[in-house]
N, C-alpha and C positions, 0 to 999 in steps of 0.2 A: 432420780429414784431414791436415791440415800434420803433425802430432805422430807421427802415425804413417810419415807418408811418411820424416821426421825420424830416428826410429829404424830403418827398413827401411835408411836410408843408412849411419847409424853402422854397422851392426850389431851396438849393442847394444841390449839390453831391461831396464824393470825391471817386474815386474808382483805382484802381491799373494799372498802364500802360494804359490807354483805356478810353478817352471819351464821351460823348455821343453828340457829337456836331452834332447841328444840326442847322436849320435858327432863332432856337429862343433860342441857350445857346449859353454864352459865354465859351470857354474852354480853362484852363490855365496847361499846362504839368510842371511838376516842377522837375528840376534835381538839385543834390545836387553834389555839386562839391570844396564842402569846405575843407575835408580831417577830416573828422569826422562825425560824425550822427547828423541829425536836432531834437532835439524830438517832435517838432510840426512848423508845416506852420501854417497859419491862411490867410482867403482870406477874405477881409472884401468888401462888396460893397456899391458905393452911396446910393443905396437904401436899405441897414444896414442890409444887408442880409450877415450873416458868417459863415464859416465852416472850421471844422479844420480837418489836416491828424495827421495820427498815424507818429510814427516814419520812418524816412528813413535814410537808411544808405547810407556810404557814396560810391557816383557815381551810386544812384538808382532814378528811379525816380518816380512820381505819377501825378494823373492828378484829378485839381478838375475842376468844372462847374456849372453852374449857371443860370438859367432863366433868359433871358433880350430882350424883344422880340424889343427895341429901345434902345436907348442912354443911356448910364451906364458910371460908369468908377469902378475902384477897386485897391486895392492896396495888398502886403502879406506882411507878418510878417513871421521870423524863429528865433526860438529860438532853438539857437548850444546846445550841451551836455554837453559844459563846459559853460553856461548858457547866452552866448553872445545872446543880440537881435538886428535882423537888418531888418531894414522897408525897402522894396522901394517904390519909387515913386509911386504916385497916374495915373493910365491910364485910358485912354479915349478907350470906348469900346462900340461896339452894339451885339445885336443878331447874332451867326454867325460866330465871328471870333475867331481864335485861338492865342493862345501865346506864349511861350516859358519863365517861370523865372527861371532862372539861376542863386543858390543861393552861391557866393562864399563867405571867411572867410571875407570882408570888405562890401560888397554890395548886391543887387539882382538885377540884370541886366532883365527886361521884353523886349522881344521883340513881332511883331507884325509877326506871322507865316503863315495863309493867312484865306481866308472867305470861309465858307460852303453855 
């Protein structure tokens, strides 16, 4: 119950395969495609709102989201199993749209996947 009460504050979410996107969250799908386990993403946003997933293995993926009912941007963090960290870029985002980061062993590719 804490865990959730926890997230309802942040507002953000991360949850297994499946977003909640909707006209007012941003939602970022995150597959791992490095050739080893991530043990944490982190989505950090403009408005310093973060949240992190549990581990995923390698070629699995998860999906976090995030309240933004206007103009945002955000960026993720993974840190690989043999302890490598890699940022990407900071993106420009509103309520509504969806992403794709694509975390491979040098980068993380975000793409823009379409609006709800």
């Amino acid at each position: 119950m804490k865990r959730l009460f926890i997230i309802i504050v942040l507002g953000v979410v991360a949850c297994d395969n499946k977003c909640d996107c909707s006209s007012d969250n941003v939602c970022v799908t995150i597959v791992n495609v490095t050739g080893q386990s991530i043990e944490t993403v982190r989505l950090l946003t403009k408005g310093i709102k973060r949240v992190e997933s549990g581990q995923l293995a390698t070629d699995d993926k998860t999906c976090l989201f995030f309240k933004s009912p206007g103009e945002n941007s955000f960026s993720l963090t993974a840190i690989l199993s043999n302890g490598d960290t890699i940022i990407s870029a900071e993106e420009y985002s509103e309520g509504g749209y969806k992403f794709i980061g694509t975390v491979t062993k040098k980068k993380i590719n975000i793409e823009f996947d379409k609006i709800y």
